[in-house]
C-alpha positions as CSV (number, residue, x, y, z in Angstrom):
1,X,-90.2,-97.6,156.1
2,X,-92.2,-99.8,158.3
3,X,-95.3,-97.5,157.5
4,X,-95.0,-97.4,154.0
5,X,-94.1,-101.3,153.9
6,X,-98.0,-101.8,155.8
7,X,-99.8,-99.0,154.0
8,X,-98.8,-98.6,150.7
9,X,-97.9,-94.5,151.4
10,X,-94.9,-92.7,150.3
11,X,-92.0,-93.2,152.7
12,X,-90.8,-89.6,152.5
13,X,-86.7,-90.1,151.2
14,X,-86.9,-87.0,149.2
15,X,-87.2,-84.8,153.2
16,X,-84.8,-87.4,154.9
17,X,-81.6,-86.4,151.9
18,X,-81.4,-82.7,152.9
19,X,-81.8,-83.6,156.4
20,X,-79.2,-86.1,155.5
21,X,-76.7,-83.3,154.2
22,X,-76.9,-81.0,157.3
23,X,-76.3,-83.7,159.7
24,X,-73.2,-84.4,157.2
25,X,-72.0,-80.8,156.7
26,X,-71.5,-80.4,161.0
27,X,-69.3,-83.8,161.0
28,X,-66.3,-81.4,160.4
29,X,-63.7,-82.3,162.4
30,X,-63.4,-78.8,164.8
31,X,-67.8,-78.9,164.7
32,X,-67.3,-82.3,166.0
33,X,-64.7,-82.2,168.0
34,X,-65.8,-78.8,170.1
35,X,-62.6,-77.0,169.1
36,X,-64.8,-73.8,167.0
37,X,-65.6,-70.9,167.4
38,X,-69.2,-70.1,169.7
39,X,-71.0,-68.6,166.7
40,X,-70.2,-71.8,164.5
41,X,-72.2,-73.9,167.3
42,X,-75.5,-71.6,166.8
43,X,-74.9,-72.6,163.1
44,X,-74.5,-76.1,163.8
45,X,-76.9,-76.1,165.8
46,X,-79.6,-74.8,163.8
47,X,-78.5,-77.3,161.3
48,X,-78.9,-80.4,163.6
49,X,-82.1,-79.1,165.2
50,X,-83.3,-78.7,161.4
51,X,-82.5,-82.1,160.2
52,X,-83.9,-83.6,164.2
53,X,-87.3,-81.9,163.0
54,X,-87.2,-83.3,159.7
55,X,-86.3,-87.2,160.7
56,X,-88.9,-86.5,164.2
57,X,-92.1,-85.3,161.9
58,X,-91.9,-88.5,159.4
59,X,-91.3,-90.7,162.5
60,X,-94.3,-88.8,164.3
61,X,-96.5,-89.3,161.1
62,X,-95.4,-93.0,160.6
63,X,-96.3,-94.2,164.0
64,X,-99.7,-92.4,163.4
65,X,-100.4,-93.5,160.3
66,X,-100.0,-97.1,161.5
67,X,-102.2,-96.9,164.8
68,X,-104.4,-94.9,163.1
69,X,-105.0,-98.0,160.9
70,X,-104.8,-100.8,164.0
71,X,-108.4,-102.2,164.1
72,X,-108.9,-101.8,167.9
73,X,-112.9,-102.3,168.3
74,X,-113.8,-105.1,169.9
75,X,-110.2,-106.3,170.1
76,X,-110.7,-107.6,173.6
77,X,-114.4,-109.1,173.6
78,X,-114.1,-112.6,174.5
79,X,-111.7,-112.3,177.0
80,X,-113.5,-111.7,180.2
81,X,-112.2,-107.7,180.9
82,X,-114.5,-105.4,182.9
83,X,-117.5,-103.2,181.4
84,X,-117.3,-99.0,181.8
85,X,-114.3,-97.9,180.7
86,X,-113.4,-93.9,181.0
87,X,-116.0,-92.4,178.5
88,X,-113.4,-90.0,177.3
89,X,-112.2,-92.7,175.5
90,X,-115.6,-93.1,173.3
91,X,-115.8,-97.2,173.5
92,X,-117.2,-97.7,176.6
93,X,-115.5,-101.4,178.2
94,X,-112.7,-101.9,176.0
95,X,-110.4,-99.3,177.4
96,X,-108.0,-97.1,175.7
97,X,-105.4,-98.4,173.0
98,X,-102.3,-97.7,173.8
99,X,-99.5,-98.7,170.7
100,X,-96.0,-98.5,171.9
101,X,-93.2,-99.1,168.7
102,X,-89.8,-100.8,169.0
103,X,-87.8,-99.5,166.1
104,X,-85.0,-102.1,166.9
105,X,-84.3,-105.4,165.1
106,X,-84.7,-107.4,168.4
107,X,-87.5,-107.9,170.7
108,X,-87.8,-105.0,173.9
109,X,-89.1,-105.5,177.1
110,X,-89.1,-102.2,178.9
111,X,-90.9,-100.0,181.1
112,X,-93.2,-97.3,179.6
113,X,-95.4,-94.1,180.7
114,X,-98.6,-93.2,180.0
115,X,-99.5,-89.6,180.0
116,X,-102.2,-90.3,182.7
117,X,-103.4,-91.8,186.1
118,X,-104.7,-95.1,185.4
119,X,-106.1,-98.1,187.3
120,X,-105.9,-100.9,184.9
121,X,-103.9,-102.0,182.2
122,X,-104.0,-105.2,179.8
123,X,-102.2,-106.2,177.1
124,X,-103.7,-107.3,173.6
125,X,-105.0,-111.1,174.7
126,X,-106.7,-109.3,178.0
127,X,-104.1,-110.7,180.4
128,X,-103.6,-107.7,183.3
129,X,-100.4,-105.7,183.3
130,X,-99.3,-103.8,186.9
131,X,-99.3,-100.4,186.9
132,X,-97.3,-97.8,188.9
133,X,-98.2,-94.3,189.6
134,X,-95.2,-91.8,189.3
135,X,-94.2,-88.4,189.0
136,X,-95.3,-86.7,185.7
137,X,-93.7,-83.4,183.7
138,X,-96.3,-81.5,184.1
139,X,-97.5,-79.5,187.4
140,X,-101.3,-78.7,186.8
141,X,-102.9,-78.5,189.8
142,X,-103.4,-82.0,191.5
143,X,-102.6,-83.7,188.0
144,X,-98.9,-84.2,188.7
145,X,-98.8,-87.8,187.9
146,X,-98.0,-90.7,185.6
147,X,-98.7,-94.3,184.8
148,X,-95.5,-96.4,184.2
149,X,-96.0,-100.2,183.0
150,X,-94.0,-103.4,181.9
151,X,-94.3,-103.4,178.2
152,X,-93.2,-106.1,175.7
153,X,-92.5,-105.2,172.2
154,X,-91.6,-107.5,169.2
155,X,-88.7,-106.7,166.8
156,X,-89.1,-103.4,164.3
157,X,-93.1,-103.6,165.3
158,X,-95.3,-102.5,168.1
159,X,-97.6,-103.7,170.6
160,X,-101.1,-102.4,171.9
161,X,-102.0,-102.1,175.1
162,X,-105.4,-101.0,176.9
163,X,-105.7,-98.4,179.5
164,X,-108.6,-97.8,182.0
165,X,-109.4,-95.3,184.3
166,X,-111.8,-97.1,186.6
167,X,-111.6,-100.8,186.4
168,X,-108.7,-102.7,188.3
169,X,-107.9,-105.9,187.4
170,X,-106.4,-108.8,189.3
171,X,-102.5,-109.0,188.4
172,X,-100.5,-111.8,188.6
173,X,-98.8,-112.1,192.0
174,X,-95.2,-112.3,190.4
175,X,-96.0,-108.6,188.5
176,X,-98.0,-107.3,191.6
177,X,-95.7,-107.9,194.4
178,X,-92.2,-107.3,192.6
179,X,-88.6,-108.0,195.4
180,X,-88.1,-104.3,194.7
181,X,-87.1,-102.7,197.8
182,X,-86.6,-99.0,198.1
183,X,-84.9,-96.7,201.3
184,X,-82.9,-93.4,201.3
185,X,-79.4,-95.5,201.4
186,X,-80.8,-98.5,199.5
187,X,-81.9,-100.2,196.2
188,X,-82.7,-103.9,196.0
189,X,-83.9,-106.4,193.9
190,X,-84.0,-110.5,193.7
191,X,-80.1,-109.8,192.0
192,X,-78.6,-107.1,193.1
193,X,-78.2,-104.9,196.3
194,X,-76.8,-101.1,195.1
195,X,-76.1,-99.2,198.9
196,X,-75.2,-95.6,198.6
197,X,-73.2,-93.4,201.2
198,X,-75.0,-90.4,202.7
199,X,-72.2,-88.5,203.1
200,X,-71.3,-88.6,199.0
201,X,-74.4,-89.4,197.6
202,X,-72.0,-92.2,195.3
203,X,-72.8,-96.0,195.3
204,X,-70.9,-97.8,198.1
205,X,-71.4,-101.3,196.9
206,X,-73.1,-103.0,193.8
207,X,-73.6,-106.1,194.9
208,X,-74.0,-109.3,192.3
209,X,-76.7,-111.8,194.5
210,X,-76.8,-114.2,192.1
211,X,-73.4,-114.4,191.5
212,X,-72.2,-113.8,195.1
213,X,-69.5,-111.0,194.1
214,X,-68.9,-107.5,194.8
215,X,-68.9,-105.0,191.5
216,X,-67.4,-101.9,192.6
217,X,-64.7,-101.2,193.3
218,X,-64.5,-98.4,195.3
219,X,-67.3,-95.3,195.3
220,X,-68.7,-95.3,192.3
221,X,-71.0,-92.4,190.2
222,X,-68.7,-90.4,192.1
223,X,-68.5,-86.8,190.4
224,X,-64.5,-85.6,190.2
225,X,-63.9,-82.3,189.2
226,X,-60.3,-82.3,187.0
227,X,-57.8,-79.3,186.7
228,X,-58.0,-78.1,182.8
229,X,-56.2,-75.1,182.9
230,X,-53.0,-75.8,180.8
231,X,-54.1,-77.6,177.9
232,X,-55.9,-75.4,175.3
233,X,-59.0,-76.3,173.5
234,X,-57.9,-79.0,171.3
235,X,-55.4,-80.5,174.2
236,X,-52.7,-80.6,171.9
237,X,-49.9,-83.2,173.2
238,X,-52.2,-84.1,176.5
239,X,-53.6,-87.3,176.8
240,X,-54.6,-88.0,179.8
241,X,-56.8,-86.0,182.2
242,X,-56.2,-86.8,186.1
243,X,-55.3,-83.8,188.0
244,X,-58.0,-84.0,190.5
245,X,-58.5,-80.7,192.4
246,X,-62.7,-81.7,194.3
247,X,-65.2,-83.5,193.8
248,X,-68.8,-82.9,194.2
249,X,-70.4,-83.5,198.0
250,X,-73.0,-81.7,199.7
251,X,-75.2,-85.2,198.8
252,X,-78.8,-85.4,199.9
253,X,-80.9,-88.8,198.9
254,X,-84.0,-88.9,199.2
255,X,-87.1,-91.5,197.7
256,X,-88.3,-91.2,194.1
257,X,-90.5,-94.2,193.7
258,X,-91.9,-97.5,195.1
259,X,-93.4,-99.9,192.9
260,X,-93.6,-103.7,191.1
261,X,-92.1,-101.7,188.1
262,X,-89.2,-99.8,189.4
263,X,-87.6,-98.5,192.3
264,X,-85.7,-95.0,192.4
265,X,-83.5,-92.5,194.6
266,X,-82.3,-88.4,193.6
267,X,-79.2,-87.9,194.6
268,X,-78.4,-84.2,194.5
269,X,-75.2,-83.1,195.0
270,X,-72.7,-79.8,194.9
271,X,-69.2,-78.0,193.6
272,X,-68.6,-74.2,193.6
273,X,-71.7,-72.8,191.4
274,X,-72.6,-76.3,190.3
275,X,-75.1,-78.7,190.8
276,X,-75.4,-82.3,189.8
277,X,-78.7,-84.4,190.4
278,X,-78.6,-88.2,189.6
279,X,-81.8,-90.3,189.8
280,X,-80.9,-93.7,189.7
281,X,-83.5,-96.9,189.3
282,X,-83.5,-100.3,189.4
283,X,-85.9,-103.1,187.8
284,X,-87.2,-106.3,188.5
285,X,-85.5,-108.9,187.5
286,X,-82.6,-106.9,185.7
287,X,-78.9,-106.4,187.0
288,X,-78.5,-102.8,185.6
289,X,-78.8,-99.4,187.0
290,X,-80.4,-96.5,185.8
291,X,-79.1,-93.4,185.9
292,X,-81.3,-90.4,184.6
293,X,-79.1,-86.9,185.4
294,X,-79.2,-82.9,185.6
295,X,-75.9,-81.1,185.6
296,X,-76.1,-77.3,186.1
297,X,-72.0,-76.6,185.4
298,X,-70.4,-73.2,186.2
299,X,-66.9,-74.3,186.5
300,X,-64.4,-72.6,184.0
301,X,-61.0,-74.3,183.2
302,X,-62.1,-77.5,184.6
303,X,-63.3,-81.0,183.3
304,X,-65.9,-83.2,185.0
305,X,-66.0,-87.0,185.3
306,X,-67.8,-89.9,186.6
307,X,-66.1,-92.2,188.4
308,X,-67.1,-96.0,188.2
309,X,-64.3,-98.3,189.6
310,X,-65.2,-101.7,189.1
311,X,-64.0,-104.9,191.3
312,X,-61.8,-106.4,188.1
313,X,-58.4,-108.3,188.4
314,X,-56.1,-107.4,185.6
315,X,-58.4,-105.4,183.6
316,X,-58.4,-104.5,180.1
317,X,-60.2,-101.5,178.5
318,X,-63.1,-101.9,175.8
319,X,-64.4,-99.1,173.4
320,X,-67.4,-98.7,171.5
321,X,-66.9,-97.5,168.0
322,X,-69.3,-97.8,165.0
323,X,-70.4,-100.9,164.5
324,X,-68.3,-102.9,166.7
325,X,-65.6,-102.5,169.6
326,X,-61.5,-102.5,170.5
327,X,-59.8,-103.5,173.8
328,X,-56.8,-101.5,174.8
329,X,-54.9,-100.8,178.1
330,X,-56.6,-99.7,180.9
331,X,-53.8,-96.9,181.4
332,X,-56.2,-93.8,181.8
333,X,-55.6,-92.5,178.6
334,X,-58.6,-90.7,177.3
335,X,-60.2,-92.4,174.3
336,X,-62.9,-91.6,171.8
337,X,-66.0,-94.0,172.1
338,X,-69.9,-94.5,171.7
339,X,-72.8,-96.1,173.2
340,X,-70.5,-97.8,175.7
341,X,-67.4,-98.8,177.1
342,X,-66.6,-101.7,179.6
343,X,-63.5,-103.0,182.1
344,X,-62.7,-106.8,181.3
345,X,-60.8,-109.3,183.7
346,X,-58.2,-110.3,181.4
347,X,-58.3,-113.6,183.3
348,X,-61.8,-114.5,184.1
349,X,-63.4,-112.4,180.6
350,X,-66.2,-110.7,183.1
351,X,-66.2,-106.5,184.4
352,X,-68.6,-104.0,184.2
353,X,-69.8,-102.2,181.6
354,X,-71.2,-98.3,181.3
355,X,-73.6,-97.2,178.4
356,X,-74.7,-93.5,178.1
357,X,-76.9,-91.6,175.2
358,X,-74.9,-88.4,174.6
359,X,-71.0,-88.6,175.6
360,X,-67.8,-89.6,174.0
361,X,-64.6,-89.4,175.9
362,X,-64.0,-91.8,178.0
363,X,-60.7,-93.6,180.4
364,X,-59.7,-96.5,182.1
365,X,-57.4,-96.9,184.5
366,X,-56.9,-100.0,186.3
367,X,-60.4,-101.0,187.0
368,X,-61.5,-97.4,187.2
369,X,-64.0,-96.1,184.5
370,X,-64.1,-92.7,183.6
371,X,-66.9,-90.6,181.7
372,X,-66.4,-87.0,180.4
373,X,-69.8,-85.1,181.1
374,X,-68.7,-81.2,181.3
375,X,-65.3,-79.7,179.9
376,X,-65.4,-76.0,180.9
377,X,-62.7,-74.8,178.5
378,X,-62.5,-71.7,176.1
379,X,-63.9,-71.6,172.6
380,X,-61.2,-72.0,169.8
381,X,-58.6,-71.4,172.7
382,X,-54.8,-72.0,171.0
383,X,-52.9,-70.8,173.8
384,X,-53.9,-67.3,173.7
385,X,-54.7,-64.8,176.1
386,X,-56.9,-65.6,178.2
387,X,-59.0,-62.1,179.0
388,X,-62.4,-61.3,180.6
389,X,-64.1,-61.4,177.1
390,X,-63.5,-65.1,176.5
391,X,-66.2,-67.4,176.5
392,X,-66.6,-70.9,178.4
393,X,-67.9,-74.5,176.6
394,X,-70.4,-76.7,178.7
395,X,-71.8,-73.7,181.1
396,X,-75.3,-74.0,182.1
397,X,-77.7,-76.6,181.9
398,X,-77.8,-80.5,180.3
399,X,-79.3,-84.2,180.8
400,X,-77.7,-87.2,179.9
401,X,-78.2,-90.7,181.1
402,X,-76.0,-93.9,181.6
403,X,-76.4,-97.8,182.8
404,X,-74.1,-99.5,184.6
405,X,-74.1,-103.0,184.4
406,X,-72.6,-106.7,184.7
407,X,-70.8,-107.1,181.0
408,X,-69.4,-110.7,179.5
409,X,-66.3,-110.7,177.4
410,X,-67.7,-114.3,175.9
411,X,-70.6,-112.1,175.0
412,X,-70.9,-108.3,175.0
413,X,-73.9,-108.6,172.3
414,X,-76.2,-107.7,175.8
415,X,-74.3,-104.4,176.4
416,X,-74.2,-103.2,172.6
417,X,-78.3,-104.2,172.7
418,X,-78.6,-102.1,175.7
419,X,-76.6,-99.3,174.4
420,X,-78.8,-98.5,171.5
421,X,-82.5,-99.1,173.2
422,X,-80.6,-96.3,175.7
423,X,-79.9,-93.8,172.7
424,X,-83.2,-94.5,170.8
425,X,-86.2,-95.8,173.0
426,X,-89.3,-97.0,171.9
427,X,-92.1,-94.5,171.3
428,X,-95.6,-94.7,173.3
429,X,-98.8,-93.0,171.2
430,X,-101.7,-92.7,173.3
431,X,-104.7,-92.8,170.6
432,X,-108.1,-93.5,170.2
433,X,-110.2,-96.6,169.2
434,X,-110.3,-97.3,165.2
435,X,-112.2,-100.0,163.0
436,X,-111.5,-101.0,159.4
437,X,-112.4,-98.9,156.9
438,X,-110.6,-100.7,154.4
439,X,-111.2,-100.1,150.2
440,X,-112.3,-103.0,148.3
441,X,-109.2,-103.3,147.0
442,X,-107.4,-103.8,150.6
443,X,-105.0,-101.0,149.9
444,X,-104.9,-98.4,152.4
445,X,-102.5,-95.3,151.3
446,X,-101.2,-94.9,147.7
447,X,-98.4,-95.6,146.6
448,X,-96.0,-92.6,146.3
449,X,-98.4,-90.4,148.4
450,X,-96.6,-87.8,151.1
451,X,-97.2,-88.2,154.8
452,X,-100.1,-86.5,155.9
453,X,-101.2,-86.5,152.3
454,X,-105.4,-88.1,152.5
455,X,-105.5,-90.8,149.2
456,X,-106.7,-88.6,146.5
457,X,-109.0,-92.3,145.2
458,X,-111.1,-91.6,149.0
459,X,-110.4,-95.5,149.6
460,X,-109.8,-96.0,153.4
461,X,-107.4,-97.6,155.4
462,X,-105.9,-100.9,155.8
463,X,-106.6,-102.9,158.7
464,X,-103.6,-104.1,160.9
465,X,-103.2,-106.1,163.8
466,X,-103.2,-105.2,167.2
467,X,-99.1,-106.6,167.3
468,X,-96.9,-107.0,164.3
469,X,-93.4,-107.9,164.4
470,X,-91.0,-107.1,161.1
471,X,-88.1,-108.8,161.7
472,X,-86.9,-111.9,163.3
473,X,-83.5,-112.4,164.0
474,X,-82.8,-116.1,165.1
475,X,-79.2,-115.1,166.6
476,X,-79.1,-112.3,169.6
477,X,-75.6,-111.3,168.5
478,X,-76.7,-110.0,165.0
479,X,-78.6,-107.1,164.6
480,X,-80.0,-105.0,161.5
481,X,-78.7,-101.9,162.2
482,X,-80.3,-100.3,159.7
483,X,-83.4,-100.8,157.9
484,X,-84.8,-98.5,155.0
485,X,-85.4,-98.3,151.0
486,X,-82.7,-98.4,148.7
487,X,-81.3,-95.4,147.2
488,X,-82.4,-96.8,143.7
489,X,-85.9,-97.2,145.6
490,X,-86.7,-101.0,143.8
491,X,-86.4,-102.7,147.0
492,X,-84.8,-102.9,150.9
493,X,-81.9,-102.6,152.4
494,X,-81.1,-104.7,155.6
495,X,-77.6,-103.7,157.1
496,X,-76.6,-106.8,159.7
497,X,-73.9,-106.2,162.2
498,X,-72.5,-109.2,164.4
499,X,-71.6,-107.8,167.9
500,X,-70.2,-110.2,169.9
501,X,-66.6,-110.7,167.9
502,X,-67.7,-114.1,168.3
503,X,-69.3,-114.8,164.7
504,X,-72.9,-116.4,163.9
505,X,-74.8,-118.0,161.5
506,X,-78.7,-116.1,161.5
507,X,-81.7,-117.1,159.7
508,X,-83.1,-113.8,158.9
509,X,-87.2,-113.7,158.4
510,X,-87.8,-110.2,157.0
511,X,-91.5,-109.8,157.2
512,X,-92.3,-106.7,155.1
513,X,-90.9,-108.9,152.3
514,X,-91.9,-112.2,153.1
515,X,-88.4,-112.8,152.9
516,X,-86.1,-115.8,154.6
517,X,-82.4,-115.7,154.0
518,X,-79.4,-116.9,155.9
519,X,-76.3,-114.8,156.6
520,X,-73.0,-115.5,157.7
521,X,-71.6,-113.5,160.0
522,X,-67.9,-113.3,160.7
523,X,-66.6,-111.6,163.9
524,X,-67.9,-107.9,163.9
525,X,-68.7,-108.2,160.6
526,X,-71.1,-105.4,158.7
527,X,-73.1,-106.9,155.7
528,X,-75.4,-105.2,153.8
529,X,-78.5,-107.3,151.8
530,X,-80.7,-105.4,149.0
531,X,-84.4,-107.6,149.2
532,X,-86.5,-107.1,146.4
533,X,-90.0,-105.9,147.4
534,X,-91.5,-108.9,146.7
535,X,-88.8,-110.9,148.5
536,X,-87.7,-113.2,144.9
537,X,-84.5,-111.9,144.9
538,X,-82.1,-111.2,147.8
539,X,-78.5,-110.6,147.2
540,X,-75.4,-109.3,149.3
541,X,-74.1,-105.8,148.2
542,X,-71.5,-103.3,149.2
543,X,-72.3,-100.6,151.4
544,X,-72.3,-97.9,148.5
545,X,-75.2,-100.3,147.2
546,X,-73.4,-101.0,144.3
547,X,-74.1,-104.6,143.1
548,X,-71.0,-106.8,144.5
């Protein structure tokens, strides 16, 4: 949407509908629930994969299309940088742009990677950025390595950055020399101290500096293996899942990376045939951690969990669930829930919450977080007999990650925020310098023209700035969580959702518009605004889009 709204080109609706009706066809309830047969998962599968390709290539060709347009020449001149940049990247002294886009209604500030070994970075006014040198993906002789950096990103826009290979520039001591300190037992910043046992390989303490208190509970990230041999597939009658028979150990820890950015530690440990490896960072200035993961699971007629018990008096239980949340008991029932789920002192309102970007069954019991990641049950399994040519869910290979961190009853809007930069993180695009070959009409793309498609009239592009920012919220507990053309296509659609439970009032400034309206939000409330292209009109509808 964001491309079109810039450059005038066709926003591609008519390839997102089909994708649309895939994605919709697999949400029957056995698909989504695992309870089918193996051959209706290489359907499903084929489905989702087809509708990820579809929704991946218009989001590839948008973020193009608008760095592609970004006048980056001489961007910098002015500002004192260094002379002889890499000459690969054809302008020599100005570096190479790199644009990074935040799809998200709120502003981002997050670490990102280049796909290179650089010595300098600066943002768009010239002021240095630190860089970090870490492991890459690929293995290619001696290039094995990264460049991670700090970047800042403004609401549904992007931000450019410029990379060198030669010139080092003088950072500010605060982003130079970070508190990050990194051992085989330890990570620590200016707020928290996370220890880890040798023996498990699971955190030992999380401790809250700044608050002077002690977040776990007991080990935590600690991999349990459950006995899952009576229920069948669909666990008729069962509803909780606690019959613990091992847990993973075997741990070694060793040292991913030192930095100003981010600190890391693997910790690899073992069960039977399987094999669990957890990387776990830390940040400046932030009281999460990080948990990137590899499961290799070979264990049939079991389930496996993550254990995270927290340090919470007379805790309650929160869910995740579309568009807001629900507390319940923290009786270790398993319950269904999404980007995140969080124990709450029902006394003091504060606990700990845990976000992840691919799993949905969850417990709580007492202060004692639990996260499904491998249920090695049969296929479409109704109590029947169980022979050597059945065939086992979950075997193999998976990532997923998760971040634990410090959650606010007052105010979960933080987690929720967290929870969906985890699931869809901003995109880096590593490009080239451009300068304004703009039409004399200022238009750039035409109207109704396909991605990819060249303007048939041979005018050029528009010219765009070097940031842009499309939305401004003015209240951090309301989001847009979704942003896109209407179905009628004679205007926009901006879908608000309050996530605190606490209500707000936002002034909403919707740039690609020019529109300013004000919305009030009850708790957890959805609303859904149609804008007018040209911003005049701006009215509250239903869902469906039907005029209210």
């Amino acid at each position: 949407m964001l491309a079109s709204a810039l450059l005038g080109a066709g926003c591609g609706c008519e390839r997102l509908r089909p994708a649309w009706e895939k994605l919709l066809f697999n949400q029957f309830h056995d698909i989504l629930a695992g309870c089918s047969i193996r051959d209706a998962y290489t359907d499903a599968l084929n489905e989702c994969a087809a509708a990820r390709d579809a929704a991946t290539e218009l989001a590839d060709l948008a973020v193009h299309r608008i760095a592609w347009n970004i006048k980056t020449t001489d961007a910098l001149d002015g500002v004192g940088v260094q002379k002889n940049g890499w000459a690969l990247w054809e302008k020599e002294g100005e570096g190479a742009p790199v644009v990074v886009f935040n799809p998200h209604s709120f502003p981002v500030s997050i670490p990102m990677q280049v796909n290179a070994v650089v010595s300098g970075i600066v943002d768009s006014k010239g002021a240095p950025v630190a860089p970090q040198v870490v492991r890459g993906p690929q293995t290619n002789g001696k290039d094995r390595y990264n460049t991670l950096f700090g970047a800042d990103i403004p609401a549904l826009g992007y931000s450019t950055y410029f990379v060198y290979k030669n010139e080092k520039f003088d950072v500010p001591p605060a982003d130079a020399l970070s508190d990050l300190s990194v051992s085989e037992s330890c990570l620590e910043n200016e707020l928290i101290k996370v220890v880890f046992d040798p023996g498990s390989g699971c955190i030992a303490s999380y401790y809250d500096k700044e608050a002077g208190v002690e977040l776990a509970g007991g080990s935590m990230a600690r991999p349990v293996v459950i006995d899952d041999a009576a229920p069948d597939t669909w666990s008729h009658g069962v509803f909780t899942f606690d019959k613990e028979i091992g847990e993973f150990g075997h741990a070694t820890t060793r040292v991913l990376e030192r930095g100003p950015v981010r600190g890391g530690i693997r910790v690899s440990s073992q069960y039977g045939g399987s094999v669990l490896v957890q990387d776990f960072y830390i940040y400046p200035g932030k009281k999460e951690i990080e948990a990137r993961c590899r499961l290799d699971f070979h264990e049939q007629l079991t389930i496996l969990k993550l254990s995270f018990p927290a340090n919470v008096a007379d805790p309650a239980a929160v869910y995740s669930m579309p568009f807001g949340f629900i507390q319940k008991e923290a009786d270790g029932r398993e319950e269904p829930s999404q980007e995140w789920m969080g124990v709450v002192s029902k006394k003091t309102g504060s606990g700990l919450a845990l976000m992840n970007d691919c799993k949905y069954s969850f417990s709580a019991k007492a202060g004692d977080m639990r996260m499904i990641i491998a249920r090695g049950c049969i296929y479409a399994d109704h109590y029947g007999e169980r022979d050597d040519l059945v065939e086992y869910q979950d075997m193999g290979e998976q990532f997923f990650s998760y971040v634990i961190a410090p959650y606010s009853q007052k105010d979960p809007s933080d987690v929720a925020r967290r929870a969906m930069l985890l699931n869809s993180p901003p995109r880096l695009l590593m490009g080239t310098h451009r300068s304004s070959r703009t039409g004399s009409d200022g238009s750039g793309y035409e109207p109704g023209q396909e991605p990819g498609q060249e303007p048939e009239s041979g005018r050029g592009r528009n010219e765009l700035a070097i940031s842009y920012s499309g939305i401004d919220i003015s209240c951090a507990n309301v989001v847009a969580q979704s942003i896109k053309y209407a179905e009628n296509a004679n205007g926009y659609i901006v879908r608000l959702v309050e996530l605190s439970g606490a209500g707000a009032v936002a002034d909403i400034n919707f740039a690609p518009a020019k529109a300013r309206f004000k919305a009030r939000m009850a708790p957890q409330e959805v609303k859904t605004y149609f804008i007018s292209f040209d911003g005049m009109h701006i009215a509250e509808t239903y869902l469906t889009e039907d005029s209210m």
